[in-house]
matplotlib code that plots the C-alpha trace (Angstrom):
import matplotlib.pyplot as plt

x = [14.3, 13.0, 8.9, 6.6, 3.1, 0.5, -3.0, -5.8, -8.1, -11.6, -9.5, -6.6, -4.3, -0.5, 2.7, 5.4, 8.9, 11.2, 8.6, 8.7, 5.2, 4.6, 4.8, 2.1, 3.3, -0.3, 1.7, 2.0, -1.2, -0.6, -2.7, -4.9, -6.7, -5.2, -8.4, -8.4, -4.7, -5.2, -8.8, -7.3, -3.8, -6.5, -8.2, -4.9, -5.0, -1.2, -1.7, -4.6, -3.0, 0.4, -2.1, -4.1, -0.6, 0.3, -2.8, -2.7, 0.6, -0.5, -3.5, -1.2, 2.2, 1.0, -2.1, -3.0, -3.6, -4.2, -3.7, -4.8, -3.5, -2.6, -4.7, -3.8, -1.0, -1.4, -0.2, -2.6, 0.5, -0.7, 1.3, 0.0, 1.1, 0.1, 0.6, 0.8, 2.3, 4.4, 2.1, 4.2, 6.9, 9.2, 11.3, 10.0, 12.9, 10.1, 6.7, 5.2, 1.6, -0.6, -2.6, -5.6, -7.0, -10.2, -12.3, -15.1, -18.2, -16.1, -14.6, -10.9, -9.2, -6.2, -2.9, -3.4, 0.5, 1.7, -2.0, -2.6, -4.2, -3.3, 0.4, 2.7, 5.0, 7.6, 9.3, 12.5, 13.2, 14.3, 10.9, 10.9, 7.9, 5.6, 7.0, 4.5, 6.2, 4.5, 4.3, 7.4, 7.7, 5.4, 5.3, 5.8, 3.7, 2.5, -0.4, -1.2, -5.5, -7.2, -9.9, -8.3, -9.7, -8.4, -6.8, -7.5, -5.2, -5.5, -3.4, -0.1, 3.0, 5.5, 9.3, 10.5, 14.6, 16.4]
y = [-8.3, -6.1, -6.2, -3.5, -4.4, -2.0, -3.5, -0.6, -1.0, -2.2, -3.2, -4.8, -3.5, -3.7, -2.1, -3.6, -2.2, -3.4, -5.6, -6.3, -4.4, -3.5, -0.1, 1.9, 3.6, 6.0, 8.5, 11.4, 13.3, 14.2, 11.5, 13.6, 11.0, 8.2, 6.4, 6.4, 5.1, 2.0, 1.2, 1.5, -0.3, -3.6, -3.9, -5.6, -9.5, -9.8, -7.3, -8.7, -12.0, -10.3, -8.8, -11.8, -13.8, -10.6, -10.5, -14.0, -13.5, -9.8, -11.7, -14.0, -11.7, -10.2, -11.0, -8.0, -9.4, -6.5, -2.5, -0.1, 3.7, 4.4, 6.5, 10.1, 11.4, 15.0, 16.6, 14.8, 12.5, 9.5, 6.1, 3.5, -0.4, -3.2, -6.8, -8.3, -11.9, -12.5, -15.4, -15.1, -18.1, -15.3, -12.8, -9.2, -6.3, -3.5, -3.4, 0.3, 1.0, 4.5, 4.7, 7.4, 8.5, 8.4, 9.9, 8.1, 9.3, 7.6, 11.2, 11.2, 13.7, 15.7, 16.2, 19.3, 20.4, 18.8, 19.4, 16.3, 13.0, 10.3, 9.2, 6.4, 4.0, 1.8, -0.7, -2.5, -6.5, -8.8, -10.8, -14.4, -16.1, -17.7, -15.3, -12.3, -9.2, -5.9, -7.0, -5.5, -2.3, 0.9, 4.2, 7.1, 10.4, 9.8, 12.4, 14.9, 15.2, 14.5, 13.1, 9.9, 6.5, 4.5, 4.2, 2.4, 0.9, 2.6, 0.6, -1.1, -1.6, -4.8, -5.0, -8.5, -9.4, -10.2]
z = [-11.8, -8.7, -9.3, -6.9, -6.0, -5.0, -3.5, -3.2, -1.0, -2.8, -6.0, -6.5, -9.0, -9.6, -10.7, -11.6, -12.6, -14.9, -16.4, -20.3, -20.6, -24.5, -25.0, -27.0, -30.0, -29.6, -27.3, -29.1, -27.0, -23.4, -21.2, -19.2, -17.6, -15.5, -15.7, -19.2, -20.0, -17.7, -19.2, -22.6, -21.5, -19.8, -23.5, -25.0, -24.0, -23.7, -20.3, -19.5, -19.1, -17.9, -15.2, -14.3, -13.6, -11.3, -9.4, -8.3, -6.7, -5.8, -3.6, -1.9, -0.7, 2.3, 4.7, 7.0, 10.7, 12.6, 12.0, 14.5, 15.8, 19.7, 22.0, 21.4, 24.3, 25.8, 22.8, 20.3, 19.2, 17.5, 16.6, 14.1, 14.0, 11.1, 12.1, 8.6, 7.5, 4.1, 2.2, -0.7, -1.5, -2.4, 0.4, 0.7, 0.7, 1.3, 2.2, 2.2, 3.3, 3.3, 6.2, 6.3, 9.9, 11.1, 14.3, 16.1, 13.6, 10.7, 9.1, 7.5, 9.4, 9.5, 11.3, 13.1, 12.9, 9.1, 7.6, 6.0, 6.4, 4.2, 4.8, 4.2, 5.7, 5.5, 6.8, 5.3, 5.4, 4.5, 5.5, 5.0, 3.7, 5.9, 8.8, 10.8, 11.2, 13.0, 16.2, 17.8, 15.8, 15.7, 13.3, 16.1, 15.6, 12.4, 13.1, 16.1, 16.2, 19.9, 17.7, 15.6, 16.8, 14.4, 10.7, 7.6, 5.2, 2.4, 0.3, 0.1, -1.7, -1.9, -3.1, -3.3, -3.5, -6.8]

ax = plt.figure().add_subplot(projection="3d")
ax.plot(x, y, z, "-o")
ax.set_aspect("equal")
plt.show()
């Protein structure tokens, strides 16, 4: 069973697929409001135990070390690297993060060429637990703005192997 994680900055929550959530039978209305489904789905105490189980193991998969952007080159080209370290027992097939830029007065900015800011990344294992991984690999020209000075993690998804 494949299982995805997704850690948000601030809160933790988590995804998984393939999981044997129950399934609401109250789905006739179209859900307008994101907020409301998972506030209604965390009153029933078989997800909230589902989720508490899931968290714990959310908490301990991956430990950022380090994440910063490059100086921008001529053109405004900026790079973006994340040292990170698999704490989980279990081996990682994917680990995909969004990363938000940021100038020097602590605004999100945009890339001037694509237009937008947020963006995400990926990079593909298989990453043994216990192991640091980042440190010899870099995401090339994720953004072009003469103003970025650095990038936050906005949050982060993990695939681990069957």
């Amino acid at each position: 069973m494949e299982k995805t994680i997704i850690i948000l900055a601030g809160s933790f929550m988590l995804a998984a697929t393939s999981c044997n959530l129950p399934v609401s039978n109250k789905m006739d209305t179209a859900i307008t409001d994101s907020l409301t489904l998972s506030d209604s789905l965390n009153r029933d105490p078989l997800i909230k135990k589902q989720t508490a189980i899931q968290d714990s193991i959310e908490k301990n998969a991956v430990k950022i070390i380090k994440y910063y952007t490059t100086e921008p080159n001529s053109a405004g080209r900026v790079s973006a690297n994340i040292i990170w370290k698999n704490t989980s027992s279990k081996i990682i097939k994917y680990v995909r993060f969004s990363v938000v830029p940021y100038n020097a007065v602590d605004d999100i900015v945009n890339c001037t060429i694509r237009g937008y800011s947020e963006t995400r990344v990926k990079t593909t294992g298989p990453f043994k637990p216990g192991k640091t991984y980042g440190y010899d690999s870099e995401w090339d020209n994720l953004w072009y703005n003469y103003s970025i000075k650095k990038m936050k993690i906005a949050s982060f998804e993990v695939d681990f192997m069957n």
